[in-house]
N, C-alpha and C positions, 0 to 999 in steps of 0.2 A: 715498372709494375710493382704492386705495393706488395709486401713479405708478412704484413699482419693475419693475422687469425683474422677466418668470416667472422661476419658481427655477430652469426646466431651460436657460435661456443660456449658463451657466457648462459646463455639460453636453455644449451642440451647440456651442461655443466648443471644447473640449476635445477634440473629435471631427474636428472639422475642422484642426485643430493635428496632430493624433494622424495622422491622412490625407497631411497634408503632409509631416509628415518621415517619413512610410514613402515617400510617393512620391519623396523627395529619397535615401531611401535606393537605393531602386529604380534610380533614373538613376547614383547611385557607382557600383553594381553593375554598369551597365551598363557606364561608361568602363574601370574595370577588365578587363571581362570583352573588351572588344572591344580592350584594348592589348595584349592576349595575342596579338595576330596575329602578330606577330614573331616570339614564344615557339614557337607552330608553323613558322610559314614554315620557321625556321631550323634547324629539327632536324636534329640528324647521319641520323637516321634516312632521309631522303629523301637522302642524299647519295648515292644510288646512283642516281638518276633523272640521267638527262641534263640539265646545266643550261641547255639552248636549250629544251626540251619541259616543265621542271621545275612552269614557274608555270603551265601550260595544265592540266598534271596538279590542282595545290595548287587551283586557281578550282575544277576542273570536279566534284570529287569534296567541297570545302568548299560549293556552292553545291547538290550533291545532299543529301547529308546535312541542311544548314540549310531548304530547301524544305522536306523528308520532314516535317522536324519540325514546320513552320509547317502544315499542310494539315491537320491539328485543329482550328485555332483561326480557319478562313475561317468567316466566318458570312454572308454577303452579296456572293458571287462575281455581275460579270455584264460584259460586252465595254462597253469605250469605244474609240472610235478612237486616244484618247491614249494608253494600254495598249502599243501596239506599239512607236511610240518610246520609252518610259518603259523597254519590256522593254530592249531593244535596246541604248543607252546604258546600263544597268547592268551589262548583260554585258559591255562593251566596259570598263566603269572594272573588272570584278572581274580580267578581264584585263591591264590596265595595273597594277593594283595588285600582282599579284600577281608580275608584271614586275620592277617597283621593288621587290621586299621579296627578290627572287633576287637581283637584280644590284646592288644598292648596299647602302647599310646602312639597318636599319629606322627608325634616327631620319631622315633623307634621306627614306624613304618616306613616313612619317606627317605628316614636317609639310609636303612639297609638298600632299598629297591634303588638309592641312587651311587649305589656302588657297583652298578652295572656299567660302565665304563671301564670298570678294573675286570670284572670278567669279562667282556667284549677283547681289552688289552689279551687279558690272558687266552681266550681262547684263539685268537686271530694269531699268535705268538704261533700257539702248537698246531692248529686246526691248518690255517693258512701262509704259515711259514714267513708272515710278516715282521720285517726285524722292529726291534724298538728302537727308541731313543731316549735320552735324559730324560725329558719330562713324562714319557711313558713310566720312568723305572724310577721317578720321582711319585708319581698318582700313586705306584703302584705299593711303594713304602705308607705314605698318608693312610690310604684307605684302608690297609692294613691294619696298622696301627688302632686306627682311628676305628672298626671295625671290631678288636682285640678287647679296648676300652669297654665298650657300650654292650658284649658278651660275657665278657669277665664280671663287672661289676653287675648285671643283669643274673647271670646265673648265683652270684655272691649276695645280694638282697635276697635271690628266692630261699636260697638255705638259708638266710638266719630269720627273715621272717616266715617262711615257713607256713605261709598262706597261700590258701586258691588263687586269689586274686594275683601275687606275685609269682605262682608257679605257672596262672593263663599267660601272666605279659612275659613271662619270660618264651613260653610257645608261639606266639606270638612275634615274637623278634626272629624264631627262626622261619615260622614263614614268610616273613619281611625277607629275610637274607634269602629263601628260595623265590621270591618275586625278584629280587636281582639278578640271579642267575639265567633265570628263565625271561627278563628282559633283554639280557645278553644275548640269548637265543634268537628274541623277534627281531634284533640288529642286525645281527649278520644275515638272517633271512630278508630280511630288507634290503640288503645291502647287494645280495645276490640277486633281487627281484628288484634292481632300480631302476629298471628301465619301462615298468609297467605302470600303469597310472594309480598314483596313492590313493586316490579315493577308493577305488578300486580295493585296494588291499588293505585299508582300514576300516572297510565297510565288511568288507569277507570275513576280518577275522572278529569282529563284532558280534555279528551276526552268527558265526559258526560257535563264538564262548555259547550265547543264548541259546544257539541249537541243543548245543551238549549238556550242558545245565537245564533244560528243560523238562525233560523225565523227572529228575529229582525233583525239582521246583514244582512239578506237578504233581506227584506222590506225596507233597507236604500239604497240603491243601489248602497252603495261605493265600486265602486274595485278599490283596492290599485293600486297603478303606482308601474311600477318595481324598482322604486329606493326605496320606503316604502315598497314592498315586501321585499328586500334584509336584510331591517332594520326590516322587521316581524319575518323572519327566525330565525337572530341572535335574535333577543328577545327573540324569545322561544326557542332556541334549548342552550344559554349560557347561561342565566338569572334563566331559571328554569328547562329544560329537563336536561341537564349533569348535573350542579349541585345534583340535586337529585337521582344522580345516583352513584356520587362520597361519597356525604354524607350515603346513603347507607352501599358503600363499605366500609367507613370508621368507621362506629357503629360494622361491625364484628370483629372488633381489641379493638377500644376504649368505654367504657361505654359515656350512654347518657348524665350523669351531666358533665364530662368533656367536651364533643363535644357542648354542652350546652354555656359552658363557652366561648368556644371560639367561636363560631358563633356570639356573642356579637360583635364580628367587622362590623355586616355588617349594625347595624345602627349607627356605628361611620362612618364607610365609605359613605354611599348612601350618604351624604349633598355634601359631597367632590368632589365626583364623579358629581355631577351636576355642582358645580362652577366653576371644572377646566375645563369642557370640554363645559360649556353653559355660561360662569361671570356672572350668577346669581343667584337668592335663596340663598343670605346670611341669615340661620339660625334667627329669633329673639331671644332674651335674654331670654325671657320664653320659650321658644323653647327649649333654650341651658339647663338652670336650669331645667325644668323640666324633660327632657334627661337624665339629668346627674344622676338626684334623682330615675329614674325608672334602669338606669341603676347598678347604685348602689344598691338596693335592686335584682336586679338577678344578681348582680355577687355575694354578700352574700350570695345569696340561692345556686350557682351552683358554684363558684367555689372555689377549697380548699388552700386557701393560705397559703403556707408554710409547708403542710400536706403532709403525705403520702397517697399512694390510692391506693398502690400497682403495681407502674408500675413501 
């Protein structure tokens, strides 16, 4: 009797190869598609919006459209009492973010909000008694640091320039740094609700930002022109609806700290995407350094250089 492997291993070997890099394709897609936030926020197009009202508009009409599009693909809706907080704090971070990408510039926006790993680390420490390890209490120096940088030299431009425009981006930064926090937030409520189906719970908390924001949205009495409709759609339905649809599909193939690693494109990408397509928000130097320094501690923590991981 022969000891070799069936002939068809080579086969279901190739298939689950073939599975993975479409799923790793899937997550590019993603970071790509979601570093395009900037690319919207920043459109001349919206420069006829009032800039106090601008980002409640940019949330409320990006989080309708993205909902719209996710309410296909619920397959298993049903109430948990986590659900409410879950909602609540997402509409609160789509509002800070959307803060930070008016009033400062969008690399300041992206890499505050993506220091939410180091508050996820921290709260998960005191919250759920999860112990660390090296690379946690390595992230956790980086982004620090790196965090320290980009506040210090930020509030040190606004005093000696001593202008509006450097006293907005410096407001601006911090509510970048509260979109992190309060991403931290949708994490572990995620995390505790994982057993429900994501579309589900990214269509709920979409759709609940919109809810909340509506009043306001409606007491201003801006209806978008159809040329900023068209540019409303696509913001929510590329920016964050398919995205999160793809990123998804792409976690049933690939584990989270990999897809992790690689989403790290999308705040190298958002600065870029604004200056080819707008010639402006050249990064400043603390900007860049402190970027650099936060990004370096989560590629430490999430990605394995050189390692095997079993794929």
């Amino acid at each position: 009797m022969s000891n070799d492997p069936p002939h068809d291993v080579p086969t279901e070997l190739g298939k689950i190869t073939s599975r993975k890099i479409t799923a790793r394709l899937l997550i590019v897609t993603t970071a790509v598609m979601w570093s395009s936030g900037g690319f919207f926020a920043k459109a001349p197009v919206f420069d006829s919006w009032p800039l106090e009202q601008r980002s409640e508009l940019l949330a409320f009409w990006r989080a309708l459209f993205a909902g719209l599009l996710l309410l296909p693909f619920v397959r298993r809706p049903r109430f948990r009492p986590m659900l409410i907080p879950m909602a609540l704090i997402f509409a609160a971070m789509n509002v800070t973010y959307m803060k930070a990408m008016v009033y400062t510039t969008g690399a300041n926006a992206v890499w505050m909000q993506n220091t939410a790993p180091l508050w996820v680390f921290l709260l998960s420490a005191l919250w759920l008694r999860e112990p660390a390890n090296r690379r946690d209490l390595l992230m956790l120096a980086f982004a620090a640091v790196g965090i320290a940088v980009i506040l210090c030299f930020e509030y040190r431009h606004a005093q000696q320039v001593a202008t509006t425009e450097a006293a907005t981006s410096m407001r601006g930064v911090f509510y970048a740094l509260a979109s992190g926090v309060l991403y931290a937030g949708v994490v572990l409520c995620l995390r505790r609700l994982r057993e429900e189906d994501s579309a589900w719970l990214v269509s709920l908390n979409l759709l609940v930002t919109a809810a909340v924001l509506s009043p306001q949205v409606t007491s201003l009495g801006i209806t978008p022109s159809g040329e900023q409709l068209v540019w409303l759609v696509a913001f929510g339905l590329l920016q964050i609806g398919l995205p999160y649809v793809l990123f998804a599909r792409g976690l049933r193939v690939i584990r989270g700290p990999e897809a992790s690693g690689i989403v790290l494109l999308e705040p190298l990408l958002l600065p870029v995407w604004v200056y080819l397509a707008w010639g402006a928000e050249i990064p400043s130097w603390w900007t860049l350094l402190g970027g650099a320094l936060i990004l370096a501690g989560l590629a430490q923590r999430y990605v394995r250089w050189g390692r095997g991981d079993g794929s």
